[in-house]
C-alpha positions in Angstrom: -43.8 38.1 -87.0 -41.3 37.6 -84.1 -39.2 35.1 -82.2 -41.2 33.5 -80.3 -39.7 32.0 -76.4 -41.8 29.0 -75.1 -41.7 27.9 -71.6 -43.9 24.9 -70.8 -44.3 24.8 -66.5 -44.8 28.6 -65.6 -43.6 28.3 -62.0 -40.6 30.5 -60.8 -37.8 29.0 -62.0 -39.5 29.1 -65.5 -40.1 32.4 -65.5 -37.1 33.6 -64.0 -35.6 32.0 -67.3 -38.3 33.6 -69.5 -37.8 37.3 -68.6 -34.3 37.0 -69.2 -34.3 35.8 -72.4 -38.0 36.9 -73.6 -37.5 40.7 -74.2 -38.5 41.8 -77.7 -39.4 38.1 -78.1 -43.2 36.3 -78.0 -43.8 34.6 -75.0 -45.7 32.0 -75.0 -46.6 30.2 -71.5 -47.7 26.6 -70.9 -49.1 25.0 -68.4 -51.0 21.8 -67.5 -53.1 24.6 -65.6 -54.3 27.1 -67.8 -55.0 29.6 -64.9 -51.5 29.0 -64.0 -50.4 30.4 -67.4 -52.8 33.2 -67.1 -51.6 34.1 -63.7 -47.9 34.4 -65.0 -48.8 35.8 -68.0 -50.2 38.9 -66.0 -47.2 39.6 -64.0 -45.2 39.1 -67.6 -47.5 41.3 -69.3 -47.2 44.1 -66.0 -43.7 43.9 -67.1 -43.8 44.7 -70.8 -43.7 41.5 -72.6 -45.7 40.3 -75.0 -47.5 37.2 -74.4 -50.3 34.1 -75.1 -51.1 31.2 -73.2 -52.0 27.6 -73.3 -52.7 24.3 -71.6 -50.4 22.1 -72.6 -49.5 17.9 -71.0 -46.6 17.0 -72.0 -47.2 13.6 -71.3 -49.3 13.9 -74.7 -47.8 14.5 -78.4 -50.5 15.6 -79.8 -50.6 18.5 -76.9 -46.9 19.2 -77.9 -47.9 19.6 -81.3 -51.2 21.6 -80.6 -48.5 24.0 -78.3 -46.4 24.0 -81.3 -49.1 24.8 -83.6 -50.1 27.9 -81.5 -46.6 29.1 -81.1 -45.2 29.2 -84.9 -49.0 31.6 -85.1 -46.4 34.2 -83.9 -42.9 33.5 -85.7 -40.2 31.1 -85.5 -39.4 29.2 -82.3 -36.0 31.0 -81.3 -36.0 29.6 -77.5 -37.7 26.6 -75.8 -37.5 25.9 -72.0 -38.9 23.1 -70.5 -39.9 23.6 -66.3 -42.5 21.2 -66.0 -42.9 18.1 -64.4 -44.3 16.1 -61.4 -42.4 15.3 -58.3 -41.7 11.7 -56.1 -44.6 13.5 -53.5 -46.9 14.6 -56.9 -47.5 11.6 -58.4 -47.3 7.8 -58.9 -44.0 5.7 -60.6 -46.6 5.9 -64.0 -47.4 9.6 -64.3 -43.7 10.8 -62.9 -42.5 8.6 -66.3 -45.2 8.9 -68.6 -44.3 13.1 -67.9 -41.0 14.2 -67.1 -39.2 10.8 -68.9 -41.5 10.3 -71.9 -43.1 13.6 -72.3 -39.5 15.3 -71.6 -38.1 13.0 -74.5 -41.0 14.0 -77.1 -41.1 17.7 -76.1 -37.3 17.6 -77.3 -38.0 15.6 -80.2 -40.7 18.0 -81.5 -39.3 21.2 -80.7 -35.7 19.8 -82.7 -37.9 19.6 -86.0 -38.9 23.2 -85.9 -36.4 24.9 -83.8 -34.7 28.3 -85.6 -31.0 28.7 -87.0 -29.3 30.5 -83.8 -31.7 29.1 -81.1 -31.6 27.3 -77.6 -33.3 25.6 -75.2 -32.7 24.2 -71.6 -34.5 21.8 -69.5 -35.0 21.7 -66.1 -33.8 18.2 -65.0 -32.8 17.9 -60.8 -30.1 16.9 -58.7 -32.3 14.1 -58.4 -30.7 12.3 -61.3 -26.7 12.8 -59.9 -28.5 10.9 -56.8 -28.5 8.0 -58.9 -25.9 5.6 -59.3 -24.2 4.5 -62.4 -25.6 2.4 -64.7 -24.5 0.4 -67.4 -23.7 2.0 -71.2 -26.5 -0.1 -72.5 -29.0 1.5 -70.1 -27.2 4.8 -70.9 -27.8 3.9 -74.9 -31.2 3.1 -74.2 -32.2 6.1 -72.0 -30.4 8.0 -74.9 -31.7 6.6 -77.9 -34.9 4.6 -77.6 -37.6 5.8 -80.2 -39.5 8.1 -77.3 -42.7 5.3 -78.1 -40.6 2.4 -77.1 -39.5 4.2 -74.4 -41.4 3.1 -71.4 -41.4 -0.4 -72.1 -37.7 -0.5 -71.5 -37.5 -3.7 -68.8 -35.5 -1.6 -66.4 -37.9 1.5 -66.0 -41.4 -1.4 -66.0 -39.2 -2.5 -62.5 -39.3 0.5 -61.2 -41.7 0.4 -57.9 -40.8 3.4 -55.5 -41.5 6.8 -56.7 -37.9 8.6 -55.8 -36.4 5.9 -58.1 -38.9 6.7 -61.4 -38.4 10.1 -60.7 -34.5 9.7 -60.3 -34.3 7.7 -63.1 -36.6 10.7 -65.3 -34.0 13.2 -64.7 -31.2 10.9 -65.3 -32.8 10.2 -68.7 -33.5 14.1 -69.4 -29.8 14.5 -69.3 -29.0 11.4 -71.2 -31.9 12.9 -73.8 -30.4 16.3 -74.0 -27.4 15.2 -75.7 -28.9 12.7 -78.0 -31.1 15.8 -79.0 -28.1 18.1 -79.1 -26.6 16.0 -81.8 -29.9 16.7 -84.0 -30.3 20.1 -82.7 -27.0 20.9 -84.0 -27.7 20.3 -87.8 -30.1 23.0 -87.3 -27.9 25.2 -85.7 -29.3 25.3 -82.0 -28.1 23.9 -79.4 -29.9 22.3 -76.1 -28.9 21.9 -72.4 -29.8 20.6 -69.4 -29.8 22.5 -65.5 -30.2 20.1 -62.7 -30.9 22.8 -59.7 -30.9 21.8 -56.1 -33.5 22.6 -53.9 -34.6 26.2 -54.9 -37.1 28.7 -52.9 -40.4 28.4 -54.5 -43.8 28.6 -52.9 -43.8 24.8 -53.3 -40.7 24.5 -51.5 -41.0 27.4 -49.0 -44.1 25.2 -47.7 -42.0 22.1 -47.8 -39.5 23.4 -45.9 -42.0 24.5 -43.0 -44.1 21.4 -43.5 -43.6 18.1 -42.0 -40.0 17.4 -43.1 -39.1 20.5 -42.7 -36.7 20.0 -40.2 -35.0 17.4 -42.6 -34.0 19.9 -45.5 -33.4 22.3 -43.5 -30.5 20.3 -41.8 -29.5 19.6 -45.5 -29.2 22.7 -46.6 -27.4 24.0 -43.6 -24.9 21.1 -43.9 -24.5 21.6 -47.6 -21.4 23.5 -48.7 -23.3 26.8 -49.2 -24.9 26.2 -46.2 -28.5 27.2 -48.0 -31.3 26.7 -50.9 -30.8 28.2 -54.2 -33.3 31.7 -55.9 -34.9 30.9 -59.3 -32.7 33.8 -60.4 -29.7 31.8 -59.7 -31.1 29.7 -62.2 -32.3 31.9 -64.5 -28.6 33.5 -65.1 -27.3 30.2 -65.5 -29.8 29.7 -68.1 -29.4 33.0 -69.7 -25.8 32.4 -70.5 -26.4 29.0 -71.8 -29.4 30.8 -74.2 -26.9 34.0 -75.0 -24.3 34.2 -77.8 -22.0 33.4 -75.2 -23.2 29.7 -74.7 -23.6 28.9 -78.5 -20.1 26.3 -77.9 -22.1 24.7 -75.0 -24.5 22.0 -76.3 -25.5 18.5 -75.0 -24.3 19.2 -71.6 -25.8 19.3 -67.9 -25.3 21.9 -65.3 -25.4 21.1 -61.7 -26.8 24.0 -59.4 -26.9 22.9 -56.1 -25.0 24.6 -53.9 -22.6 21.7 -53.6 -25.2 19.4 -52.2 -24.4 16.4 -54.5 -20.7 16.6 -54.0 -21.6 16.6 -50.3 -24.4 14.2 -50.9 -21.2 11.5 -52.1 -18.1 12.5 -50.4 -19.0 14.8 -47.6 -20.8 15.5 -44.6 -24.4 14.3 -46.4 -23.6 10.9 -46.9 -25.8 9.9 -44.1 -28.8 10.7 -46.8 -27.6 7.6 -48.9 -29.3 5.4 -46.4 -32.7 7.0 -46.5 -32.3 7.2 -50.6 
C-alpha cells in the first residue's frame, strides 16, 4: 500500500501540482471526463508515476465517496487537490454553484474525514473571488459554516442572477470553506489551503486569449503589474511548498497568484474593469 495523491480536474494546473508532489505516491486522476483522466494519466504514466483513473462530479456526494472509495484501494490519502470546476462562459448561475460552491464544500468535507496524519491539500479557487466586494460577517459565517446541504438555499446565493457573480461568489466561498475545513483538518493533523491564480496559459485560455475577447485580456495582462499571464508551473511551486514539510505552519489560508492583477484591478491602472464587472 502507498500514499495515495488525488487530483479531481486533470487540466494543467492540476497536473502541474500532481507531478510535483506525486513521486513515489499513487496517483489517482479525476475527471468529470473520463477520457480526460486517461489522457493525463498517459503523459503521467510516460513520466514514471503510478497511476488510476476515474469519473468523478463533484457536484454529487455519492461520486465523492465512490472517488474516495477507489482511492483508499491503494493506501491512505496523503494529498488532495481540487482543480475542477465550471467557468462564468461554461455554465449557468445553477451548475457554477451546485459545482465549484456546493461540490467544492462537500469534496473538503469528505476528504477531512479520511485525510492522513502529515497530509495536505489545496484548492484551486480564482482571483475571481478578490473581485468581489466585501460582505457582511454573517454572509462570511454562512459561506463558512452552513451544513454543505443547506448550503444553496442560503437567500443571498438563490438572488444571484448573472453568471460572473455565482461564480465570484463560489470562489469567495472556497476560501471562506478552506478555513472552516482547516480547523477540522487540523485535529487530524493536515492542513488545507487555498490558491486563487490569475489568468494562467492553458489551452482553454490560450484560445480565449485569440478568441473574440482577445484583445480584452490581452490589454489586461499587459497593463497588469507583471505585464503578462501566469504558467501552471507557477502554480504548481506555489502549491508544492504549501504540500511540503515546509508549509505544514500554513493552514486555512489563500494565496493570491496573479501577477498583481487584483491589486491593479482596485488601486491601479485596471480600475476601468470595475465598470464592466
Amino acid at each position: 500500500m502507498k500514499k495515495v495523491v488525488v487530483l479531481i480536474g486533470s487540466g494543467s494546473i492540476g497536473q502541474a501540482i500532481a507531478r510535483r508532489v506525486g513521486a513515489g505516491q499513487h496517483v489517482v486522476l479525476g475527471d468529470l471526463k473520463i477520457e480526460n483522466a486517461n489522457a493525463a494519466a498517459k503523459i503521467f504514466e510516460d513520466a514514471g508515476f503510478e497511476t488510476s483513473t476515474v469519473a468523478v462530479d463533484i457536484s454529487s456526494r455519492e461520486s465523492i465517496l465512490n472517488l474516495i472509495e477507489h482511492a483508499q484501494k491503494f493506501g491512505a490519502v496523503n494529498n488532495l487537490i481540487n482543480a475542477a470546476g465550471v467557468s462564468p462562459s461554461q455554465a449557468p448561475v445553477s451548475a457554477i454553484l451546485k459545482v465549484d460552491l456546493y461540490g467544492t464544500a462537500v469534496l473538503l468535507e469528505e476528504f477531512g474525514k479520511i485525510i492522513s496524519d502529515g497530509g495536505s491539500g489545496v484548492v484551486i479557487s480564482s482571483q475571481s473571488g478578490h473581485r468581489l466586494g466585501a460582505l457582511s460577517e454573517e454572509q462570511n459565517t454562512k459561506l463558512a459554516t452552513t451544513p454543505t446541504e443547506e448550503l444553496l438555499n442560503l437567500p443571498f446565493l438563490k438572488e444571484i442572477s448573472d453568471t460572473l457573480k455565482a461564480y465570484q461568489y463560489s470562489k469567495r466561498c472556497n476560501v471562506l470553506r478552506v478555513m472552516y475545513e482547516a480547523t477540522r483538518w487540523g485535529k487530524r493533523g493536515a492542513t488545507i489551503n487555498s490558491i486563487s491564480p490569475g489568468i494562467i496559459i492553458t489551452p482553454l485560455a490560450a484560445d480565449e486569449l485569440k478568441g473574440p475577447r482577445g484583445e480584452g485580456y490581452r490589454k489586461m495582462l499587459k497593463a497588469s503589474p507583471a505585464g503578462r499571464a501566469g504558467t501552471p508551473d507557477e502554480v504548481g511551486d506555489l502549491a508544492e511548498f504549501l504540500m511540503s514539510s515546509r508549509g505544514r505552519f500554513i493552514n486555512g489560508a489563500d494565496f493570491l497568484i496573479d501577477g498583481g492583477t487584483t491589486a491593479s484591478y482596485w488601486y491601479g491602472d485596471l480600475q476601468y474593469l470595475k465598470k464592466t464587472h
